[in-house]
N, C-alpha and C positions, 0 to 999 in steps of 0.2 A: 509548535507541533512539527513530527518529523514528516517529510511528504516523502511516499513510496512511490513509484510508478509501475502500472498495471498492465503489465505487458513483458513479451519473451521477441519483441522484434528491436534485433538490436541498434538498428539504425537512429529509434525513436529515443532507446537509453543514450546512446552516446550522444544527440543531441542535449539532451537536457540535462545533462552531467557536465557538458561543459559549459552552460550558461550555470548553474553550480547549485539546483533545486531540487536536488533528488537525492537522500540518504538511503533509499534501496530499493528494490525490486518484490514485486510478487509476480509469481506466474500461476498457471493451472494447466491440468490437460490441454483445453481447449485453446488456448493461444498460444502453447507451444506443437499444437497440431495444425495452427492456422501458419505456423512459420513453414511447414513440409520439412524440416532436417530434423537431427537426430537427437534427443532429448540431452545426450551427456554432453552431447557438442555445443549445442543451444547456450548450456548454463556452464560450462566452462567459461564460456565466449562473455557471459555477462557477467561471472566472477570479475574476470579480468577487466572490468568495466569501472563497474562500482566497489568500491572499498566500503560495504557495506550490507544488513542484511536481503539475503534472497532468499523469498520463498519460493519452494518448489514442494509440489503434492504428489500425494502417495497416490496412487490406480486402483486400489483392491478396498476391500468391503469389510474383509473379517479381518479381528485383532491379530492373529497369528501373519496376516499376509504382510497387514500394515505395518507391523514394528519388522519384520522382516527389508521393506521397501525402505522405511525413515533410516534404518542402520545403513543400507547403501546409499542411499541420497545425502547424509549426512557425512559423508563420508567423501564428496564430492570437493570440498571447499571448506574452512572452518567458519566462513560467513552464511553457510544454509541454513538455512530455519524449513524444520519440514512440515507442511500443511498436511493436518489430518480431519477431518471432516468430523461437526460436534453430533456423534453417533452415539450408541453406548461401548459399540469397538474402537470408534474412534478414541473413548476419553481411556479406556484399557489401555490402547496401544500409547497415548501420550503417558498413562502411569507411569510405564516403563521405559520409554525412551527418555524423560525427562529425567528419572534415576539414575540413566546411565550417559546424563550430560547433553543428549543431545536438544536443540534448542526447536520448540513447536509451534506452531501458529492453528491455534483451532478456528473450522471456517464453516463457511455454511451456517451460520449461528444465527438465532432470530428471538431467543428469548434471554431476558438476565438469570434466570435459573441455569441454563445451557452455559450461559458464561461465569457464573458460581462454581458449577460443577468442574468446569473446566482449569479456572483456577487452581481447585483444591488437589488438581491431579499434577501440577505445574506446568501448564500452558504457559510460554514465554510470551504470546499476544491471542489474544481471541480475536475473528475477523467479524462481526453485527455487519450483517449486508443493508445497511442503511435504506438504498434506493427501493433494491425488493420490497423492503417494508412499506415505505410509503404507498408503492402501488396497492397494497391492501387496508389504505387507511388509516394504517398505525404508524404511528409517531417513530422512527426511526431516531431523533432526536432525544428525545424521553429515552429509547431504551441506551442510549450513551451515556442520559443522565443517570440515569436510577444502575448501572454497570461500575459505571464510578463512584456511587453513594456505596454497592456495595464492596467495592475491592476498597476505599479508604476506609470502610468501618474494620476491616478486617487484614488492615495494612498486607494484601495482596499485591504483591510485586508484579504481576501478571499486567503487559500495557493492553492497550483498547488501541484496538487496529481498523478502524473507520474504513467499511468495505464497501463496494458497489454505489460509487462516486458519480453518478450519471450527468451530472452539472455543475455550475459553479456554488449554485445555492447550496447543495449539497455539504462539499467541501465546506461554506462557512457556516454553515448550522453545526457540524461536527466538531468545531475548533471551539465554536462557543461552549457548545456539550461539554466540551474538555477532555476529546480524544486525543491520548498521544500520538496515535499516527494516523493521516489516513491515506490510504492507497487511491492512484488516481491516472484513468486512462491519458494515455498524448492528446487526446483531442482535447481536454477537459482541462489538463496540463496549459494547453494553448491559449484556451478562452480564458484563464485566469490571469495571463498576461496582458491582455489585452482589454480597453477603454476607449469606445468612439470620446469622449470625452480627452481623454489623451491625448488622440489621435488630434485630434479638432486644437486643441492646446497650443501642441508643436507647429501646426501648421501657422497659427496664428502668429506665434514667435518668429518662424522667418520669415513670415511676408514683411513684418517689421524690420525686420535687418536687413533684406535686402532696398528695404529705401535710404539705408545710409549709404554714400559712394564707395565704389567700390574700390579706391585707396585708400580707405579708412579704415576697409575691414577683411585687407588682406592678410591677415596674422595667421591664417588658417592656410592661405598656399601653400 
């Protein structure tokens, strides 16, 4: 599974690009409103980052505004992939930007019809906000599976972009599902690294070593 990271603060991408677990980026309004700088400068800044896809979304509502926005955004980097919101404009405007090559990520998505539809219009990923879902009881999981039953009956090239990552459980209930990607905040990034159990391991390893003398196990001076 590819892991994206969920976020427009670049501090956080260049961390985790160079421990080497991040094949690309998603953003939205709202986290690149939370950075206070300039939207072109933001995602220049993270081109330059990652070799790899970023998504960056569109602001407007209607079909005409949106393919208007995805033609400039796309236009940014050959690595964008422009987020458009699974609307009835939204799946319009990816009609045509996916005709005229540019790569889409449909978002906001919560049903496998929304991501049928989305496919057939050539959405490059649909994003299933996983987490949202569960807060309403519904299987967030399920709709992973039953997205993949039906993009493999109808050999839909369209990947499954595992959205709204709120924990680790998250993440591996998704990978089970069999999303190709899933998008995933730094903090959640972080807890996946990490194991009291690990931690308690290592520790245990060098209490051990350090009861051999210590001219025995200077090979590390």
């Amino acid at each position: 599974m590819e892991i994206f990271i969920d976020t427009a603060n670049v501090s956080a991408i260049r961390k985790f690009a160079r421990i080497g677990i991040v094949d690309g980026v998603t953003t939205n309004p709202a986290l690149i409103a939370s950075e206070g700088r300039d939207f072109r400068e933001v995602i220049d800044e993270i081109c330059s980052i990652i070799d790899g896809p970023v998504s960056a979304e569109v602001i407007s509502l209607d079909a005409a505004s949106m393919i208007r926005e995805g033609r400039l955004i796309s236009k940014i980097h050959p690595n964008i992939v422009v987020k458009i919101p699974a609307t009835p404009a939204g799946l319009e405007a990816v009609n045509i930007l996916s005709q005229e090559g540019v790569k889409t990520n449909v978002t906001v998505l919560y049903t496998t019809n929304q991501a049928l539809l989305a496919a057939k219009v050539g959405a490059t990923y649909v994003s299933p906000f996983i987490g949202r879902l569960d807060v309403t009881s519904t299987s967030g999981t399920e709709l992973i599976r039953e997205i993949s039953t039906v993009f493999n009956n109808y050999n839909f090239t369209t990947k499954i972009l595992a959205a709204s990552m709120r924990n680790c459980i998250y993440v591996k209930h998704a990978a089970l599902a069999g999303a190709h990607v899933a998008t995933i905040p730094p903090g959640v990034l972080e807890q996946m690294m990490l194991s009291e159990l690990t931690a308690l391991g290592i520790e245990g390893f060098l209490t051990e070593w350090k009861t051999l003398p210590e001219e025995k196990r200077n090979y590390f001076s």
